[in-house]
C-alpha positions as CSV (number, residue, x, y, z in Angstrom):
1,X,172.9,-104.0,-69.6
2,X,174.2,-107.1,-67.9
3,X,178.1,-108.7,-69.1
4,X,175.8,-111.3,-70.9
5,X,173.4,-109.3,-72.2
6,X,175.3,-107.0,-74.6
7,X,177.3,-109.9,-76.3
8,X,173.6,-111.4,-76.6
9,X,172.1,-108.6,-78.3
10,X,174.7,-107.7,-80.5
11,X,174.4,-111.8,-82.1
12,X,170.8,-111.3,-82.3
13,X,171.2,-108.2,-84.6
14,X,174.1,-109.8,-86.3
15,X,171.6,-112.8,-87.0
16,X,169.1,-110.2,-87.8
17,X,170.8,-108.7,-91.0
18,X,172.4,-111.9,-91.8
19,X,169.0,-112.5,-92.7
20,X,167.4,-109.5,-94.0
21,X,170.6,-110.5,-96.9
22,X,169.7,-113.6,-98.1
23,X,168.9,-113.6,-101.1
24,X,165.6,-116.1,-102.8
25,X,165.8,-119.0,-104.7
26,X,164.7,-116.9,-107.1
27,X,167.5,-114.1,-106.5
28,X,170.3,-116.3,-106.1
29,X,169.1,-118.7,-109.2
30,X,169.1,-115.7,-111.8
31,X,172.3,-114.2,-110.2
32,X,173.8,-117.1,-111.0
33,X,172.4,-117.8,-114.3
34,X,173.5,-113.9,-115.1
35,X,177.3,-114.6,-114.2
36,X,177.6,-117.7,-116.1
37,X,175.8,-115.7,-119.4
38,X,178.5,-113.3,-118.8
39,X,180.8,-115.3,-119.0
40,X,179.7,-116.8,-122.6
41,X,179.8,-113.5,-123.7
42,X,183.4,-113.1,-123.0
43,X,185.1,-116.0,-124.0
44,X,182.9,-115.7,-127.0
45,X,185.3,-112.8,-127.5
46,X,188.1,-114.2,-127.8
47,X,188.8,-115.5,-131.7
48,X,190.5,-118.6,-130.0
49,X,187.0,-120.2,-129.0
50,X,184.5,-121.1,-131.5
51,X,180.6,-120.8,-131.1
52,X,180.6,-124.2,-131.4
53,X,182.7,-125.0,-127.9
54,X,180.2,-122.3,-125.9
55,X,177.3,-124.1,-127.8
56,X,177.0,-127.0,-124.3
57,X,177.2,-124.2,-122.0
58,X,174.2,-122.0,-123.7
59,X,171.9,-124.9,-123.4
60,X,172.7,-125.4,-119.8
61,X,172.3,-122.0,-119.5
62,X,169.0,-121.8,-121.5
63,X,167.9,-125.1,-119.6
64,X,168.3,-123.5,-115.9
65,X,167.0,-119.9,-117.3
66,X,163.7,-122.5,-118.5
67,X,164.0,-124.1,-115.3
68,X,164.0,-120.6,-112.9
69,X,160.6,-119.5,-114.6
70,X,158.9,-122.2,-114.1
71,X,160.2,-122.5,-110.4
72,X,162.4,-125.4,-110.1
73,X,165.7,-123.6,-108.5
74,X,167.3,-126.7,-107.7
75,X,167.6,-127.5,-111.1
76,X,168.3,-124.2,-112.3
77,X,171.0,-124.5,-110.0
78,X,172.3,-127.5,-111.0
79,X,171.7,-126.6,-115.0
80,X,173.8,-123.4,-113.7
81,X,176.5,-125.7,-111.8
82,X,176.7,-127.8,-115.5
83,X,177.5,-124.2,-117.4
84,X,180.3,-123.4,-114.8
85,X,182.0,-126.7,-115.4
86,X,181.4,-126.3,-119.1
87,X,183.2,-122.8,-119.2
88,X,186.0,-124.0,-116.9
89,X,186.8,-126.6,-119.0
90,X,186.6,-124.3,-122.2
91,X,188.9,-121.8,-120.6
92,X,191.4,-124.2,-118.9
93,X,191.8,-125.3,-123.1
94,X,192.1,-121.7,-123.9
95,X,195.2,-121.4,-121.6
96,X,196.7,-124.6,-122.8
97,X,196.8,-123.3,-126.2
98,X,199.8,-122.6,-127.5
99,X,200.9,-118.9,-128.7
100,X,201.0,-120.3,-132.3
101,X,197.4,-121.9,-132.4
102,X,196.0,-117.9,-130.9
103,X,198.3,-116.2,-133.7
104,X,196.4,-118.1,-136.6
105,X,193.4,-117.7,-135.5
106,X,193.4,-114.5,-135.0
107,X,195.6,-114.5,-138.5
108,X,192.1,-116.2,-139.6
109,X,189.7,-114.0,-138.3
110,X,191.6,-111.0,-140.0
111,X,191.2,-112.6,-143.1
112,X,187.7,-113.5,-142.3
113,X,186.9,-109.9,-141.7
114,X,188.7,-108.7,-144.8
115,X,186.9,-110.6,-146.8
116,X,183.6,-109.3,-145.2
117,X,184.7,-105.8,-145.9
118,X,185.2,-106.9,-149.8
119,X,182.1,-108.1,-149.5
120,X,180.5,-105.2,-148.1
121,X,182.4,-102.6,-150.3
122,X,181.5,-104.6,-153.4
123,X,177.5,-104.2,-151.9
124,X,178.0,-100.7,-151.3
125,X,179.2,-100.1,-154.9
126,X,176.8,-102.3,-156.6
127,X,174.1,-100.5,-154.8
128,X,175.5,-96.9,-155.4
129,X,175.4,-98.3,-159.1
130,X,171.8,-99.2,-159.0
131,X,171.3,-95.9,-157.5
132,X,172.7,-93.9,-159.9
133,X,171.4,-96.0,-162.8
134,X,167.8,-95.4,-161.4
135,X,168.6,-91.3,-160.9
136,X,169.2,-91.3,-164.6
């Protein structure tokens, strides 16, 4: 092989699998539309963000999820790009809050959740009631 010809051959399989790697419209659209969704699900996580925050990025999200089945990747993609912006924007707020604001809502959500199990308990026992009542 000639002083020219190796380099040559080794940028034409380099441009080869370069490639054989990219991924579709189609690919990269529902790859991105998957990241963003995962996303949502964390911060939706944390007690310090409420559904109602994530609420814009989940109809960006549906919106480009909409637009990738019926084709239109550029607008999934920019539906996509929207949800991104969105969920920086929620989480740059979640950083700036301070330490108090997280403590009561987390205080809140424990309260929240206690009261839930009271509810719960109270259903268990009712229905234990009925139960018994109706094995008499």
């Amino acid at each position: 092989m000639t002083r020219l010809g190796f380099p040559l051959a080794l940028i034409l399989g380099l441009s080869a699998c370069a490639q054989m790697v990219q991924p579709s419209p189609q690919e990269s659209a529902t790859g991105s539309i998957a990241v963003q969704e995962g996303r949502v699900r964390i911060l939706a996580l944390s007690p310090a963000v409420s559904p109602a925050q994530l609420a814009p990025a989940r109809r960006a999200l549906a919106a480009a999820q909409a637009a990738a089945n019926a084709g239109n990747y550029l607008l999934a993609e920019r539906q996509t790009l929207l949800a991104r912006s969105l969920l920086d924007n929620v989480e740059i707020r979640l950083k700036e809050t301070p330490m108090e604001a997280r403590k009561a809502a987390l205080e809140q959500q424990i309260t929240d959740l206690q009261s839930r199990i009271a509810a719960t308990r109270q259903a268990i026992n009712q229905a234990k009631a009925q139960l018994a009542k109706e094995g008499q």
